[in-house]
Every structure is written in C-alpha cells, then in structure tokens.
ZAPA-377041 format. One line per field, with one value per residue (C-alpha): residue in one letter; chain; y, x, z. Coordinates in pm, whole numbers, padded with zeros to 5 digits. Layout:
// residues N
residu = (a,...) $
chaine = (A,...) $
c2 = (Y,...) $
c1 = (X,...) $
c3 = (Z,...) $
This chain:
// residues 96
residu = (x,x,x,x,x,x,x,x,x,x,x,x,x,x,x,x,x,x,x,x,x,x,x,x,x,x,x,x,x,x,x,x,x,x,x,x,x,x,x,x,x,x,x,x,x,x,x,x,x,x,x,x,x,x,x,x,x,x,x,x,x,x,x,x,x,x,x,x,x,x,x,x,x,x,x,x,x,x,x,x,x,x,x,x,x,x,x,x,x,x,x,x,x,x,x,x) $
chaine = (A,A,A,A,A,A,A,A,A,A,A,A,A,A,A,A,A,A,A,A,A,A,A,A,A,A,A,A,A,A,A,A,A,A,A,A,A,A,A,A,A,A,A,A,A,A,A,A,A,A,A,A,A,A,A,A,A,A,A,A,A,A,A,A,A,A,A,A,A,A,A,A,A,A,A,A,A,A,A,A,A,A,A,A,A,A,A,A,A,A,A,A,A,A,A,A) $
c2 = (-02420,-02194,-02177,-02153,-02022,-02389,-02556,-02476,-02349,-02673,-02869,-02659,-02718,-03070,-03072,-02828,-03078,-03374,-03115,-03041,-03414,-03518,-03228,-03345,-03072,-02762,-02539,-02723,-02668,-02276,-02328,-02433,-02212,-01911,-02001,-02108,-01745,-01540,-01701,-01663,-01282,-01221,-01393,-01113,-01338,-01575,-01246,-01231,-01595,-01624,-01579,-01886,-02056,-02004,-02096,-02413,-02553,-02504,-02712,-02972,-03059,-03012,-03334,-03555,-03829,-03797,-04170,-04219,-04035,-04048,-03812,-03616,-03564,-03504,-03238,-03099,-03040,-02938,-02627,-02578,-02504,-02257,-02091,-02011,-01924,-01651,-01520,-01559,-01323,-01107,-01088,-01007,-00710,-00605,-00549,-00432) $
c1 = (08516,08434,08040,07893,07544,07422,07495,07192,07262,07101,07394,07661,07518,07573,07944,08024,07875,08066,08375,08312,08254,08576,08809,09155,09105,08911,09189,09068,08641,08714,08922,08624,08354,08539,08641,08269,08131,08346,08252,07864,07922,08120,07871,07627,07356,07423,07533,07171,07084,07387,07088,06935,07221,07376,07093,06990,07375,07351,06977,07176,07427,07226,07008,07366,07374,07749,07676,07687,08043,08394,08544,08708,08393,08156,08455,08437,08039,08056,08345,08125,07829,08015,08165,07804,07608,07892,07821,07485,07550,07683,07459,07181,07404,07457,07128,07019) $
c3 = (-14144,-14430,-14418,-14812,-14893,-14947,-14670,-14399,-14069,-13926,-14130,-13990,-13629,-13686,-13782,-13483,-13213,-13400,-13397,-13020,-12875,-13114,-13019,-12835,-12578,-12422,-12587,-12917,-12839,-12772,-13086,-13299,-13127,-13175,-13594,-13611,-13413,-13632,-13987,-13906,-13831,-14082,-14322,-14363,-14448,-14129,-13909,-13785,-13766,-13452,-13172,-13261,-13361,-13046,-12874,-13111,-12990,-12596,-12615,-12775,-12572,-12286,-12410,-12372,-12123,-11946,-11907,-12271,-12339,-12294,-11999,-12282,-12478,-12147,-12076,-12421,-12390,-12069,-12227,-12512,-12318,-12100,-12400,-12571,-12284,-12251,-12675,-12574,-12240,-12520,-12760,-12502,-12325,-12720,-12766,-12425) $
C-alpha cells in the first residue's frame, strides 16, 4: 500500500475502491482504510491532499447500485462509507 510520488492520488483512489468491494470482510475494509489514511499523512506531500481524498472516495461509492453487487461487496461499501465520513468528521473538528 506504499504510495510513491508517481502514482497520482486519482490512481490510488482507484485501487482502494477495488481493495474495498474485494475485501473478505468489514474487519478487512477498516483494515485498508486505516493503512491507506495513515500512508497519505505520513506522506508530507499527500498529508494535505486527505480532505479531498476523503471526500473524492465517499462520492464514489455513493454512485454504486446495491443491485449491481454481491452482499459482501454492498456490505463492504456500505463499512467504507461509514469509516470516511467519520476521518472526514475528524478532519473538520481538526480544523474547527
């Protein structure tokens, strides 16, 4: 999950929705979100690009049809989209 300087933030959104609908489990979504949270702030140059990432992800998987996926990957957006409206809860208290 190691993000490098080439590969856009719009790439890396990509791979963490395929890595969210394909993930065995919730346990394994939080998994993901949280190793995918933690390398963008620790990436300086990403750090302040989380914001919009966060909120690029959550208009994404609300545009999926629960008609048009598995139970386990409707379950796994429905986990993922809890999980980052809570960072983006706190990223808005951190700045408030």
């Amino acid at each position: 999950n190691k993000i490098t300087m080439s590969e856009s933030l719009n790439d890396y959104s990509t791979k963490l929705i395929n890595q969210i609908l394909f993930a065995r489990s919730q346990q394994e979504v939080k998994l993901v979100i949280d190793t995918t949270i933690t390398a963008l702030e620790l990436n300086e140059v990403n750090a302040p690009a989380i914001p919009g990432f966060t909120e690029k992800i959550i208009r994404e998987l609300e545009l999926f049809n629960p008609m048009k996926k598995e139970a386990q990957q409707w379950s796994n957006i429905k986990m993922a989209m809890i999980l980052f409206n809570r960072i983006k809860h706190r990223l808005n208290y951190a700045v408030n």
